[in-house]
Phi, psi and omega in degrees: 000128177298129138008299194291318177311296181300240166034290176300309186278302189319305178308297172320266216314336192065062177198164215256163197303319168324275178335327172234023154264184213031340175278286199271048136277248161022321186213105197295334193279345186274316199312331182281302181321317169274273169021282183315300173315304166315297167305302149283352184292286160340303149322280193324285196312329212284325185294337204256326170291312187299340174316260161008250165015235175344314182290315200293337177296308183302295170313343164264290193317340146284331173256346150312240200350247157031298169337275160289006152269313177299006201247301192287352178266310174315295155350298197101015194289085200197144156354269192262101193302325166324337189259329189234017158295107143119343187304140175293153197270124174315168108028267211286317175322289203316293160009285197288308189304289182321303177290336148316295148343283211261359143304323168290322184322299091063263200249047168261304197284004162256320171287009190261318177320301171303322189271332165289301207287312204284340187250006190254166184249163151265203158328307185282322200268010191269266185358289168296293180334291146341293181283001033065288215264342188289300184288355143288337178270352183107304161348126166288154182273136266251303193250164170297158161303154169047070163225123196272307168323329171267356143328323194274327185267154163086134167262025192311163185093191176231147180313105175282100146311155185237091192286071166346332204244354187266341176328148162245133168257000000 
């Protein structure tokens, strides 16, 4: 297991690392599992900003477009203000506007996902974390060691918050 993993899985846990490189040197049977965890955690989040990222550009970046059609028609921003005071918005406005829409539209459905995703644990890391607090508590643990299939099943563990506002990017 990398340093960066150890790292990764400690942050899940909320416990400080020293403490949990020390678990599992002391316990050879938690390390495939915290791997696992580590290895999705890492993903998930790295998948969930970028998610974030993108969507939140596209969603400015759609309501600027939307924005600025809707300013240039409401104005009158046009050569001869006599033609274009109170007029309704062309063709090209609508246009411009339409597409602005449905970019932001766009890009809520990748940053609400992205935001879900980056704050949610998956499975394998509810699972390790579990197989984690059992064996500090003594509790035999929910799978045999290195049975790679209960990783994958069960929502078993426990729920993490998450500070939405702390990402480093």
């Amino acid at each position: 297991m990398t340093w960066p993993q150890v790292e990764a899985f400690a942050n899940l846990l909320g416990e400080p690392v020293d403490v949990v490189a020390g678990r599992l040197r002391n316990d050879a049977s938690l390390i495939p599992s915290a791997a696992a965890a580590a290895t999705a955690r890492l993903g998930r989040q790295s998948s969930g900003k970028t998610m974030m990222a993108t969507g939140f550009m596209l969603f400015g970046f759609g309501l600027t477009l939307s924005f600025g059609a809707f300013l240039t028609t409401a104005h009158g921003w046009c050569d001869d203000p006599r033609q274009c005071q109170n007029s309704p918005m062309n063709a090209e406005a609508k246009t411009i506007d339409v597409v602005g829409l449905v970019t932001a539209a766009i890009g809520l459905a990748l940053a609400v996902p992205g935001i879900v995703r980056t704050a949610r644990p998956s499975d394998i890391e509810a699972e390790a974390v579990d197989r984690y607090q059992r064996s500090q508590s003594g509790q035999p643990s929910a799978s045999p060691p290195g049975d790679a299939h209960s990783l994958s099943g069960g929502s078993g563990g426990k729920a993490l918050s998450l500070s939405l506002w702390s990402f480093a990017f």
